[in-house]
N, C-alpha and C positions, 0 to 999 in steps of 0.2 A: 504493500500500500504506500509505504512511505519512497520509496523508487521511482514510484510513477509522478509524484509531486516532484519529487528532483527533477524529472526528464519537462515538467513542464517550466519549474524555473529557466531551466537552459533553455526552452525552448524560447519563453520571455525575453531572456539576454538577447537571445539572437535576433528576435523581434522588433527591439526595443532599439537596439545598436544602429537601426537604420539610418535613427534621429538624433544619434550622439553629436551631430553639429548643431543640431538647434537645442539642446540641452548643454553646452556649452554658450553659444551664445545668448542663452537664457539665463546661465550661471554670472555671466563677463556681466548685461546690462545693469544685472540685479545688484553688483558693486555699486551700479550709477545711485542710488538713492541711498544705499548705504554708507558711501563718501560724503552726502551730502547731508543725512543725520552725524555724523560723527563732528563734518564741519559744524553745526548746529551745538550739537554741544558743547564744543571746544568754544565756541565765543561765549556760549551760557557761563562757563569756568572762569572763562578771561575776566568777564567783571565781578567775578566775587575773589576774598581776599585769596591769597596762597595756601592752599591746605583745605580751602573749606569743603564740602560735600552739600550734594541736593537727597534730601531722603537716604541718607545713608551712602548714599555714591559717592566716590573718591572719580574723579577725572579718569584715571585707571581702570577702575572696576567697570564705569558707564560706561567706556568703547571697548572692554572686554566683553559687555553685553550684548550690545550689536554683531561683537564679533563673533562668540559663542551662539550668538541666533542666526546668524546664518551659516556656519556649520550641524546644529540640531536641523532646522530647518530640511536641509540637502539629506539628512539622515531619515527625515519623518512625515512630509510633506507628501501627502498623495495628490498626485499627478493627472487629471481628468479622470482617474477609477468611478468617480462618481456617472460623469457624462456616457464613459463608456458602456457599464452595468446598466444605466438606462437605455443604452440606446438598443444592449443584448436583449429586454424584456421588449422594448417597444417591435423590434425589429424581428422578431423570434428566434433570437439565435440562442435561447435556453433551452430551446426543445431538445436539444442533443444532450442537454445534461440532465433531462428529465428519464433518458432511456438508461445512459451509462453510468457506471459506478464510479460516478466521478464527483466529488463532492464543489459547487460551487461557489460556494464562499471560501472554501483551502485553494481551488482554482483563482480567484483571483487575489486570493493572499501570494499566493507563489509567483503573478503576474506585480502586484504590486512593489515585493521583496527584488523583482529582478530588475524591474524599473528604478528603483530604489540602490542596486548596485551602478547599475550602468549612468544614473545622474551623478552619482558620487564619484565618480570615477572622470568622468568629464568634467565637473565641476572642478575636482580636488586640486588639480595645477594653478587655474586663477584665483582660487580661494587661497591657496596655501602663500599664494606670494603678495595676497593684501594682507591676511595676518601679518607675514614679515617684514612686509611695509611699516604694519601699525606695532610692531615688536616693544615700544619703547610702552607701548600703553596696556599689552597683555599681560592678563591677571594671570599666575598659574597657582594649582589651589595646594596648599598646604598641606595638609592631609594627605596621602597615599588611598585610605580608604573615600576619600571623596569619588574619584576613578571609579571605584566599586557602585557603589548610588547613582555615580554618574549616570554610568553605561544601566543599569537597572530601570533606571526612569527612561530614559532615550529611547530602550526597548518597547516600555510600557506606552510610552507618548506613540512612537509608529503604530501597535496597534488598537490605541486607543484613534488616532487618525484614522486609519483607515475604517475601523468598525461602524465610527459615525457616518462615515461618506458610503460605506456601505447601505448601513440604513436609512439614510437620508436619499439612496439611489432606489429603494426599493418601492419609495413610494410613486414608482409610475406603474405599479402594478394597478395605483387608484388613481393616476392625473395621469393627462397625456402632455403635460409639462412642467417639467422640475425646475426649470434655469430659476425661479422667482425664489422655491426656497433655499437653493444651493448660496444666493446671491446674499442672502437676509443671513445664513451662517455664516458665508464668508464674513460678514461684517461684523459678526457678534466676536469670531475668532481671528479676525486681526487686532482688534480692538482689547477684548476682553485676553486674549491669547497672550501679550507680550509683543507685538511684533511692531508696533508703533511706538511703546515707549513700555519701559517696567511699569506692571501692575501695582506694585508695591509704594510706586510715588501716590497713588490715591489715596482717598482718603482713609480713616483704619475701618471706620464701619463699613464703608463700601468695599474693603478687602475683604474684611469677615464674609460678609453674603459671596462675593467675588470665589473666595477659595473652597466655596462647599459645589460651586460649579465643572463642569468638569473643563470649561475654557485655558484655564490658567495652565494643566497638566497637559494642555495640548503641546507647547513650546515654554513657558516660563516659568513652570517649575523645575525643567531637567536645566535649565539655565542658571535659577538660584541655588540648586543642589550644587552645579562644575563653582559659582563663586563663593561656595561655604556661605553663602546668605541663611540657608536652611539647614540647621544643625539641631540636634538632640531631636526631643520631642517634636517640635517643628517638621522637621525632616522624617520621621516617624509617621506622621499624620497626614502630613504630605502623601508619600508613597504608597498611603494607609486607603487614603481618598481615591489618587490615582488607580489604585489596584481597582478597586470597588469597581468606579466609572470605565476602566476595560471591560469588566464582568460585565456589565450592566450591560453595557452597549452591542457585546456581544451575544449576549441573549435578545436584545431587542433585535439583534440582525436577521437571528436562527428563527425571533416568532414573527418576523416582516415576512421573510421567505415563504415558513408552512402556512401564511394565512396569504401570502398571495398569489402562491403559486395553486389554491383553493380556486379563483377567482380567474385565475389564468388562462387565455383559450389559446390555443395551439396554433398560432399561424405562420406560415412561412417556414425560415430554416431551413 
């Protein structure tokens, strides 16, 4: 069983590899706004005294942030899985996994995981030489066991990514268009996610409600765990959360599926 998900990851890579110049230069542009927050904060810094921090940022820690999120990001970011999974129900091309022993949701986990190699691997050259560009401002985290959490949450973040977009694709088994809610998440998880600015500068009540969501573990919790932001208890509750909302999200995938492939009429394919 588990063979045959291999032979499909490969099959993904190879797939996938077609478009390794536009996931390269999709990696290059993505610098462009990223240089241009980091500019942003660096004047924010320039007027306050020498030393001081915004919400606990150190000048350091802040464009280690951005930097760390767009490496997470490249790590955990699903890739139109959502567009595509609609387009396999709208178009009938589930039929075929309706016959064979193939399970489709591990089917497009293994399409996701390989897409997910093959960006990171195009990306990893221009990413790795703006880090070393920005070298004098990376944070590296003190702890040994940070690494350990790190990479734990980074895991969890990918499929808790994916699982949402999963079942957030499912529902065109009831609309015969998605783009409206994919668009309304996009906005909740760039925003609510870290990816515009750390969650953490809000305010603390609006954190509190903020971190029982599962937004924040999409990208900005595996971020405060690599800068020791979240440590002991914190850190514990965090992953605690995180774990949950994978769980969660995964069973909403498993009962999107058996109630819509209920409902499902067989066309095409």
């Amino acid at each position: 069983m588990v063979k045959k998900y291999w032979y499909i990851i490969g099959i993904g890579v190879q797939n996938t590899l077609v478009y390794r110049v536009n996931f390269l230069l999709r990696a290059l542009f993505g610098l462009i706004p990223l240089t241009a927050t980091i500019f942003l904060w660096k004047a924010v810094f320039a007027e306050k005294a020498e030393g001081s921090t915004v919400a606990g940022y150190t000048l350091a820690s802040m464009v280690s942030y951005y930097l760390v999120v767009t490496v997470v990001d490249a790590l955990t970011a699903v890739t139109e899985d959502d567009w595509q999974i609609s387009a396999d129900i709208k178009d009938g091309n589930i039929n075929q996994f309706l016959l064979k022993p193939v399970d489709y949701l591990r089917y497009r986990l293994c399409l996701f995981v390989a897409g997910r190699f093959v960006y990171l691997a195009a990306a990893a050259v221009p990413v790795a030489v703006f880090v070393l560009v920005q070298r004098e401002y990376f944070v590296i985290p003190v702890h040994a066991m940070t690494w350990v959490w790190f990479a734990g949450s980074i895991i969890m973040a990918a499929l808790l990514n994916f699982f949402i977009s999963y079942s957030m694709a499912m529902l065109a088994f009831w609309v015969v268009e998605i783009s409206t809610f994919i668009f309304i998440l996009f906005a909740f998880e760039y925003i609510a996610g870290g990816h515009l600015f750390p969650v953490d500068i809000m305010p603390a009540g609006l954190l509190e409600v903020l971190n029982w969501t599962p937004f924040p573990y999409q990208l900005f919790f595996p971020v405060s765990v690599y800068l020791e932001r979240s440590q002991g208890l914190g850190l514990w509750r965090g992953l605690g959360i995180q774990f949950f909302w994978v769980i969660f999200f995964f069973g909403l995938a498993r009962l999107a599926w058996s109630r819509g492939v209920r409902k499902y009429t067989a066309v095409g394919g």
